[in-house]
C-alpha positions in Angstrom: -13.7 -10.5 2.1 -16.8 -8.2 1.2 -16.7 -6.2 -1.8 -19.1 -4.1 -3.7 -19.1 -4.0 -7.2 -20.0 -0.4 -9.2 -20.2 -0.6 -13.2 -23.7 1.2 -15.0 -23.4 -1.9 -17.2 -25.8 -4.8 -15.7 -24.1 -7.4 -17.8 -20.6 -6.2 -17.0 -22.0 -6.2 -13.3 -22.7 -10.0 -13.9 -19.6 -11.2 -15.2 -17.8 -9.2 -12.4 -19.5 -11.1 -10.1 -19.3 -14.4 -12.0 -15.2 -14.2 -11.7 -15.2 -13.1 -7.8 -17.7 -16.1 -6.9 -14.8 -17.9 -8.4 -12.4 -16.8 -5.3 -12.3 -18.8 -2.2 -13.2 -16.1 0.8 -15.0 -13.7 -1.0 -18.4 -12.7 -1.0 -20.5 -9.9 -3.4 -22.4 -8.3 -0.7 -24.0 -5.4 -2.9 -24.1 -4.1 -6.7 -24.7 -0.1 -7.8 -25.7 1.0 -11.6 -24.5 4.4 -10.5 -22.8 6.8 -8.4 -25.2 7.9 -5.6 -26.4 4.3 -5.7 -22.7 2.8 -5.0 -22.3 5.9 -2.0 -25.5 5.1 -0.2 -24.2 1.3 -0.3 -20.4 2.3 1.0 -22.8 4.3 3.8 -24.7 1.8 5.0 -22.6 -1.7 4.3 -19.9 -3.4 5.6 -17.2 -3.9 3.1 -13.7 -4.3 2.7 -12.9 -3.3 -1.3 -14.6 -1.9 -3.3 -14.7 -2.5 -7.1 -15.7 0.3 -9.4 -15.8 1.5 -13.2 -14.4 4.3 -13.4 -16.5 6.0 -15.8 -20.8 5.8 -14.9 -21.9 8.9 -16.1 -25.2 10.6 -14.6 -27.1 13.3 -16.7 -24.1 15.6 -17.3 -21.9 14.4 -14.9 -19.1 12.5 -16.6 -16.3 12.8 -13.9 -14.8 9.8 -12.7 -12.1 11.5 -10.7 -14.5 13.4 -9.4 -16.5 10.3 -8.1 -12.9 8.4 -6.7 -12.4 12.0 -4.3 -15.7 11.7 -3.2 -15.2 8.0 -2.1 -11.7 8.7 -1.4 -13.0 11.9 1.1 -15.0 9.6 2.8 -13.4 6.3 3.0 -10.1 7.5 3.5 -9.0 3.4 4.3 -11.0 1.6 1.6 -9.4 0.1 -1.1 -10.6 0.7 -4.2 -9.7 -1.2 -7.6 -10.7 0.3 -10.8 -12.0 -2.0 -13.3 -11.7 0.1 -16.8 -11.4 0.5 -21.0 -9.7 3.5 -20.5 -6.0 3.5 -22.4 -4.9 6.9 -20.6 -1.2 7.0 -19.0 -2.0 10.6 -17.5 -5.9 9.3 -16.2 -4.3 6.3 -14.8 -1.4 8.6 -13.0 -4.6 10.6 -11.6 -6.0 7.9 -10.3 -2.9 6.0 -8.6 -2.4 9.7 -7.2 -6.0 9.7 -5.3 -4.8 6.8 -3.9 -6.8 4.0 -5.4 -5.2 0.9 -4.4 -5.3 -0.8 -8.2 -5.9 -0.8 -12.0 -7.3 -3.6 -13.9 -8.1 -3.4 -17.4 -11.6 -4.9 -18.7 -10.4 -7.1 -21.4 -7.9 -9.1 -18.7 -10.6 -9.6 -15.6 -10.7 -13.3 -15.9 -7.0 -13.5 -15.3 -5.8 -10.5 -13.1 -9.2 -10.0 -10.9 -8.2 -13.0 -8.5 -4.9 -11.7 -8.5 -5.8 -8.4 -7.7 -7.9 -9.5 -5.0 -5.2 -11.2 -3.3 -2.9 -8.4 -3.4 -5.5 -5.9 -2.2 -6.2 -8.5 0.8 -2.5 -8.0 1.9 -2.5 -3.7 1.7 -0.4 -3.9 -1.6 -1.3 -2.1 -4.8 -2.0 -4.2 -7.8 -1.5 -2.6 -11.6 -2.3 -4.8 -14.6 0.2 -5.7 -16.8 -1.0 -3.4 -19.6 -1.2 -0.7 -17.3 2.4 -0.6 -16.1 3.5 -1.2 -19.7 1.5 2.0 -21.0 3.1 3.9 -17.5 6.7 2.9 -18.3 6.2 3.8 -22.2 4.7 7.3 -20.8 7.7 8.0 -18.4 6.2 7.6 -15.4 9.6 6.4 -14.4 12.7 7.7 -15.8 14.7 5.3 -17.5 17.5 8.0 -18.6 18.3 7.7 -14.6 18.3 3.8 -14.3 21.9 3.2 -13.1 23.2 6.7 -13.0 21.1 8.0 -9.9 23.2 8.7 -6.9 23.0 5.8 -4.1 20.4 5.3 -1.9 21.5 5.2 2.1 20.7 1.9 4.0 17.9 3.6 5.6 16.5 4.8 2.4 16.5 1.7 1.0 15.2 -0.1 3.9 12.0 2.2 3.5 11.8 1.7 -0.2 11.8 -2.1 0.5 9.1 -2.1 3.3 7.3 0.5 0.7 7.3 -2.2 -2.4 5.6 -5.0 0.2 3.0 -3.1 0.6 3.2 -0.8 3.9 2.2 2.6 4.6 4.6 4.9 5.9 3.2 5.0 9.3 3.4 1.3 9.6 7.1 1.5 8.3 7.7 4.4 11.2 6.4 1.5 13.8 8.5 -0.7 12.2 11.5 1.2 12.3 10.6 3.0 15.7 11.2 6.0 13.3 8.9 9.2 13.3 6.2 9.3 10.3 8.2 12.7 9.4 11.7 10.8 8.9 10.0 7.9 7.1 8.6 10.7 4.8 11.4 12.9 4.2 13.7 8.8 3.5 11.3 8.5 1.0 10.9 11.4 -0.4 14.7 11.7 -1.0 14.5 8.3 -2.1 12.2 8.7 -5.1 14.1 11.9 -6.0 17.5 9.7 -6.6 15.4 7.1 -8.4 14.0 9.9 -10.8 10.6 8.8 -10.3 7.8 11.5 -9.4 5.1 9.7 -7.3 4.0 6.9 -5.6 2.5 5.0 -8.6 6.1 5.4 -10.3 7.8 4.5 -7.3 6.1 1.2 -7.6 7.0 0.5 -10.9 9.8 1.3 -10.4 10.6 -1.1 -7.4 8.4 -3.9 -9.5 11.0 -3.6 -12.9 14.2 -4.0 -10.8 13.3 -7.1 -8.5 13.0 -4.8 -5.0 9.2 -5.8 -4.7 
């Protein structure tokens, strides 16, 4: 697995790559201090994640959301984990919403990175325990509808389970020999039983009761 590491911290940088040499099959195949530097690497490397800060601030610019659509935009299939010190429930919801595959928290990388990187190999998302605490605590999913909601129907939950494993609809529609629109609108009407109001909730969700 290739990955490039972005952080506008050198030492961080090194202890990034320190932990990742650690992981049989992977290999550091570049390093960027900043944003252009990190989008001229995804341009002209190989890779197959990519492992970013989320904050690396350039004169006035200051927008890492900003910087995940860019990359997002442009690398529609990458997966991106975000390595962070940020303690924000609604940041991390914008994130998980841009699609970034996971959230790791600084002060856990020895012990979660691997992990991570192993779940990113097999298309699933990965959140750090401290990060689905802080979601759950924020109401990212609704616990006043645990074990009220109305039923979901065989074929929604057979979507919800292929979901929590980590496949995209369109791989679930292939699966199925469903149309991407009917694997949409299951889970759609899936997450609004459930009471939760995206994907990153959705996940949680699936990860508290045992469906993942």
């Amino acid at each position: 697995m290739r990955i490039v590491l972005a952080d506008d911290h050198p030492i961080f940088r090194i202890g990034l790559q320190a932990v990742l040499d650690q992981i049989p099959g992977v290999t550091v195949v570049a390093q960027a201090g900043s944003p252009n530097e990190l989008l001229a690497h995804l341009q002209g490397l190989e890779c197959d994640v990519l492992v970013t800060d989320f904050m690396m601030p350039v004169g006035q610019q200051n927008d890492g959301l900003k910087l995940l659509e860019q990359i997002r935009r442009h690398f529609p299939h990458l997966p991106i984990l975000v390595v962070t010190m940020l303690n924000n429930a609604g940041l991390f919801r914008a994130m998980l919403a841009l699609g970034i595959s996971g959230l790791l928290s600084k002060g856990s990388l020895a012990d979660e990175l691997p992990q991570a990187i192993s779940c990113l190999s097999q298309g699933k998302t990965y959140l750090a325990a401290s990060v689905e605490h802080l979601l759950l605590q924020d109401g990212a999913v609704r616990e006043d509808q645990i074990g009220v909601q109305e039923p979901l129907s065989p074929k929604e939950l057979e979507v919800t389970r292929l979901l929590a494993v980590g496949h995209t609809v369109s791989q679930i529609a292939t699966l199925l020999n469903r149309s991407k629109q009917t694997v949409s609108t299951q889970k759609i009407s899936a997450m609004r039983k459930l009471g939760v109001a995206n994907d990153a909730a959705l996940f949680l969700y699936l990860q508290e009761h045992g469906l993942s």
